[in-house]
VOKOLMAR-660809 format. One record per residue (C-alpha): y, z negated, x negated; residue number from 1. Coordinates in steps of 0.001 Angstrom, whole numbers, m for minus. Layout:
! residues N
((Y, Z, X), NUM) ...
END
This chain:
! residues 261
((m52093, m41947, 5021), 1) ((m52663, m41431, 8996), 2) ((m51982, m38508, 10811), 3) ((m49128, m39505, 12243), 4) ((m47353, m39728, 8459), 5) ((m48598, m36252, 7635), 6) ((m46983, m35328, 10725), 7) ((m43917, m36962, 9913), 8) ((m43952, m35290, 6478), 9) ((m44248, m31823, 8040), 10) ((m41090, m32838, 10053), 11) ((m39127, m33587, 6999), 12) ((m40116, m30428, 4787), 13) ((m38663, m28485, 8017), 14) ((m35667, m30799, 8049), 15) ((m34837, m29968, 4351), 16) ((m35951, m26113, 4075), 17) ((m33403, m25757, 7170), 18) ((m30868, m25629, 4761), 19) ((m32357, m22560, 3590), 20) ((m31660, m20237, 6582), 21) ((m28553, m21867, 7310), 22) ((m26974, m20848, 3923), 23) ((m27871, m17422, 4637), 24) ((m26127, m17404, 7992), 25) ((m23386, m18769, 6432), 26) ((m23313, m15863, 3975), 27) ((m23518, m13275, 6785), 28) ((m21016, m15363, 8761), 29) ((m18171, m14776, 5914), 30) ((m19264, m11141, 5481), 31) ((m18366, m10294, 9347), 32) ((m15195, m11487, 8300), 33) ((m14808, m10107, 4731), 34) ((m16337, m7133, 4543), 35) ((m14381, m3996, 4036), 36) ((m16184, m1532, 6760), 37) ((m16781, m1904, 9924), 38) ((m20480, m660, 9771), 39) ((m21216, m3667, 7098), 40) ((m19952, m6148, 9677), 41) ((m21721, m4932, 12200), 42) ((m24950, m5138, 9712), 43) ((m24085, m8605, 8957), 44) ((m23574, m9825, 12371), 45) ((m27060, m8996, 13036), 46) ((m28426, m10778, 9965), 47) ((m26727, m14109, 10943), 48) ((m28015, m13621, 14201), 49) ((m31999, m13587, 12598), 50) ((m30824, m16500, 10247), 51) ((m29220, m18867, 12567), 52) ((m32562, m18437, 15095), 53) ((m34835, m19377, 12524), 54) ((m32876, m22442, 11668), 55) ((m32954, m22901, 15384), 56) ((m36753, m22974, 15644), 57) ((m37034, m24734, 12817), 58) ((m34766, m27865, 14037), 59) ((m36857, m27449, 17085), 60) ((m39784, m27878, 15936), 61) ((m39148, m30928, 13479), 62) ((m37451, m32235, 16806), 63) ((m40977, m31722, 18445), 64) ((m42807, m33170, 15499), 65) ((m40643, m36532, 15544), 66) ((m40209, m37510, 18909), 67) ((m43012, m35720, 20875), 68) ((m46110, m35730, 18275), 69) ((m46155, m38987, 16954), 70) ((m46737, m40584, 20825), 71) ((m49244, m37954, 21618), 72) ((m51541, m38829, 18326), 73) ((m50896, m42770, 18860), 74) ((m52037, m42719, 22405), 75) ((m55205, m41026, 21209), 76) ((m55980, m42843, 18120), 77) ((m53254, m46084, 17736), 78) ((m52074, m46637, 14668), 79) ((m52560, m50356, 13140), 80) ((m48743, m51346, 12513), 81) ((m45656, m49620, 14533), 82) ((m44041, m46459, 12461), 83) ((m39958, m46247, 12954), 84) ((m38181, m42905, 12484), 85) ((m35456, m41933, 11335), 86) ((m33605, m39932, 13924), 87) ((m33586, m35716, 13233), 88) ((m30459, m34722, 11377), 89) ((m28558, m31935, 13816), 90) ((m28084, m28636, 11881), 91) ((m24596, m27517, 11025), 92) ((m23108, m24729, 14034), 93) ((m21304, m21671, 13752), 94) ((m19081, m19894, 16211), 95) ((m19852, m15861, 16613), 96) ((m17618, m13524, 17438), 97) ((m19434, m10610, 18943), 98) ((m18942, m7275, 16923), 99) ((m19285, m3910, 18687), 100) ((m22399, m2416, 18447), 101) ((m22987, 1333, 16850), 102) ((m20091, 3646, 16519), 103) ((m20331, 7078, 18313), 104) ((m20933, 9730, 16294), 105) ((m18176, 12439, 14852), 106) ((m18835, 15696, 13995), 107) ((m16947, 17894, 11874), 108) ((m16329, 21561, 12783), 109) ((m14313, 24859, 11456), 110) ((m11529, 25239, 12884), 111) ((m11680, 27307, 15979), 112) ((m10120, 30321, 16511), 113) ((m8082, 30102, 19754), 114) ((m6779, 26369, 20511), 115) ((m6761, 25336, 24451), 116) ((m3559, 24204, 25900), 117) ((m2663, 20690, 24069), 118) ((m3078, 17305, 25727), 119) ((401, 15700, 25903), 120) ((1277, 12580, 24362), 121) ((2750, 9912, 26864), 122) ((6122, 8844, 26802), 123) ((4997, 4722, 27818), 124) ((3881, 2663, 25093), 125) ((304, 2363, 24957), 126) ((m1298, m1567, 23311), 127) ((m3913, m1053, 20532), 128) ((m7154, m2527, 21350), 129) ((m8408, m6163, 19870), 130) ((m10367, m4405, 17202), 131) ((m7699, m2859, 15866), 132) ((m5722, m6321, 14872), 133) ((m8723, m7124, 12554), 134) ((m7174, m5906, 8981), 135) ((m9387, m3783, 7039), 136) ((m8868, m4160, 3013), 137) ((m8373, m1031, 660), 138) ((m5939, 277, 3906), 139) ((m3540, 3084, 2324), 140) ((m295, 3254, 4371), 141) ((m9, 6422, 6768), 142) ((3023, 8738, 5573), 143) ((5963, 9305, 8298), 144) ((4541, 12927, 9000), 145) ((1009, 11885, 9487), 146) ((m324, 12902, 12553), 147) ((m2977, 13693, 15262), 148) ((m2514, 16157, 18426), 149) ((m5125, 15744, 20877), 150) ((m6312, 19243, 22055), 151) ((m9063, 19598, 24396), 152) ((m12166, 17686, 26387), 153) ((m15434, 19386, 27228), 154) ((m18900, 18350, 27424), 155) ((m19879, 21425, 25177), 156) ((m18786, 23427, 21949), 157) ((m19440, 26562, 21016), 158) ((m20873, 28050, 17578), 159) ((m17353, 27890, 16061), 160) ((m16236, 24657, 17405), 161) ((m14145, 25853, 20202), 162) ((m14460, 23558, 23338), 163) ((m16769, 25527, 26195), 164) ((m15311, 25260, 29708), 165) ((m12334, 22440, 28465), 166) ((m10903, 20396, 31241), 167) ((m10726, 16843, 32553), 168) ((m13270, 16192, 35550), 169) ((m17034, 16156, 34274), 170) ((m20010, 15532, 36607), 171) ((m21659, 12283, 36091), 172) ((m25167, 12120, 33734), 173) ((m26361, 11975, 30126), 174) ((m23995, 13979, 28380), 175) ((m21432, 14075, 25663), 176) ((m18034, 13964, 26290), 177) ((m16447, 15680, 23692), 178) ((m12709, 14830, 22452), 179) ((m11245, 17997, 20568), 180) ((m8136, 17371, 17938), 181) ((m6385, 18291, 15200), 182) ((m4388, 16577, 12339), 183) ((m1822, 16890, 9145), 184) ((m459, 15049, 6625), 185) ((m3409, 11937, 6667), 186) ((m4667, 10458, 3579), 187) ((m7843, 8999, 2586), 188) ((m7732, 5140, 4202), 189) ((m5332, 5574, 6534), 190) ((m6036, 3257, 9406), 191) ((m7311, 5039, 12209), 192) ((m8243, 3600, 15610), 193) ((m9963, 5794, 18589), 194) ((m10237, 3764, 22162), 195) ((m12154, 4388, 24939), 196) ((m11778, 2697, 28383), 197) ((m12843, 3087, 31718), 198) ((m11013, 1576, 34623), 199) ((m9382, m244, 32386), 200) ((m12010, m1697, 30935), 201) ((m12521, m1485, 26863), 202) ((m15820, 593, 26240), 203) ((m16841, m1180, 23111), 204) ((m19695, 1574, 22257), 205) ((m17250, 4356, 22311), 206) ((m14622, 3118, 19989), 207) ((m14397, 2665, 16840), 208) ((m11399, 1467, 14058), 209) ((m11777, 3059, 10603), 210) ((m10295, 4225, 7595), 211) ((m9794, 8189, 7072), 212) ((m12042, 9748, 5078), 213) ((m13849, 6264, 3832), 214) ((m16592, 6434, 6125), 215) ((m19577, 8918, 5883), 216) ((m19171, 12121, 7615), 217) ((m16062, 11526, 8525), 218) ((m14248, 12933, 5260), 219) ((m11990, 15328, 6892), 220) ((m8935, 16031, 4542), 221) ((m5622, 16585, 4617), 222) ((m4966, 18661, 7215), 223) ((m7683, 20461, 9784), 224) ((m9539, 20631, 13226), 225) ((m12662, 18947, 14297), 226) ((m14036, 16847, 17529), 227) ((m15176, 13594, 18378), 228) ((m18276, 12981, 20790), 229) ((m19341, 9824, 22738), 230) ((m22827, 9506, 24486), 231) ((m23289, 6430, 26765), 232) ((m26952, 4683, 26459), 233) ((m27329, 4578, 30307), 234) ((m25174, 8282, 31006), 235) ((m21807, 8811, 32507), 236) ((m21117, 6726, 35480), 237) ((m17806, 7990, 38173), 238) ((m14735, 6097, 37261), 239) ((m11443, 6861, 35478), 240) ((m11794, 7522, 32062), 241) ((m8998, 7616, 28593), 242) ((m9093, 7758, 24949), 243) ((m6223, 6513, 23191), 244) ((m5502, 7575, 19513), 245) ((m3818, 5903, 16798), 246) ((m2858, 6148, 13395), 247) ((m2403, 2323, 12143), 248) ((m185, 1099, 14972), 249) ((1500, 4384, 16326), 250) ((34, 6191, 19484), 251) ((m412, 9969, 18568), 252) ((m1890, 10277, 22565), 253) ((m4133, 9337, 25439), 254) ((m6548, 11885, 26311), 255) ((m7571, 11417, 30578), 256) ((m10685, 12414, 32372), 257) ((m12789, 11541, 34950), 258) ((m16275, 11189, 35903), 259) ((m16686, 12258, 40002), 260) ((m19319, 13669, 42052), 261) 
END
């Protein structure tokens, strides 16, 4: 056997353990579209990323070992009699769908003693976000008198939860921007959706669609107070900013603020 057929060889073990890694992205692929959280998605989409690159390099390099090697190693030493090939077989392809990357955080609080004049709820229809439309499994539906009333914004809180200097025009820089709000009458899995945009523009990193009181530290009851933080990677930039809130499809209100110098 020459060195060209062990070469060869190599190129066909690669060929066939390709289906290996390309199972496995399949299995992630169906989980980003099966799986009941949004967190486990997220986790998956990430997998199948790993996956399909390693069946990438793997079809490369049996591509390399084919059509490139072979030549090289004949030109140096010929072999007696000509070799033919059999072409490479192309690897199976999936289409992603980008997932949003981590949720921002929420933080539960008591609730606070004196409540800051209420954000209003606006009177124009409001469209939920892409995100939203993707159905989540175990969903409970949301009773008629389920609700959430958006109360305050401030980029601090105080020891009993209260918002510190509330209002809606924040410096730019590295800070939280927190969303104060109370509820009543929500069940556990009740679809729950909270959008941020700026300019217009979706902020994928901010929002976040989830079921009530399904998610960890996010188990909130019945009926109470708490508030709801977002922290940008690269700060606070000046723009116009909004959060809209839903319960399943229903706008309970848009919360406005905005970033200046």
């Amino acid at each position: 056997m020459t060195v060209v057929d062990v070469v060869r060889w190599v190129a066909y073990a690669l060929l066939i353990a390709l289906v290996i890694p390309v199972y496995l992205a399949f299995v992630q692929f169906s989980k980003t579209r099966r799986a009941q959280y949004y967190f486990q998605r997220r986790d998956a989409f990430k997998l199948l990323r790993r996956w399909m690159g390693l069946a990438l390099v793997m079809l490369i390099a049996a591509i390399i070992l084919l059509t490139i090697v072979p030549p090289l190693l004949a030109s140096i030493a010929p072999a007696p009699t000509p070799t033919l090939t059999a072409p490479p077989t192309r690897a199976p392809t999936l289409t992603l769908t980008p997932l949003p990357t981590r949720p921002p955080t929420a933080t539960p609080t008591r609730r606070p003693t004196a409540t800051p004049p209420t954000i209003p709820t606006p009177t124009s229809s409001v469209p939920l976000p892409d995100p939203a439309f993707s159905p989540l499994p175990s969903a409970v539906p949301a009773g008629e008198g389920a609700h959430i009333t958006l109360v305050a914004l401030a980029l601090e809180r105080d020891g009993n939860g209260q918002p510190v200097n509330p209002g809606n025009k924040f410096p730019p820089g590295d800070q939280r921007v927190y969303l104060f709000f109370a509820w009543d009458s929500m069940q556990n899995g009740n679809m729950t959706t909270f959008a941020w945009y700026k300019d217009g523009e979706f902020l994928d990193f901010c929002s976040d669609t989830w079921l009530w009181g399904m998610v960890e530290g996010r188990d909130w009851g019945e009926r109470g107070h708490t508030s709801y933080y977002c922290k940008l990677p690269a700060g606070w930039e000046p723009g116009s900013y909004e959060i809209h809130v839903f319960i399943e499809t229903r706008l309970q209100g848009v919360a406005q603020f905005v970033i200046k110098e």
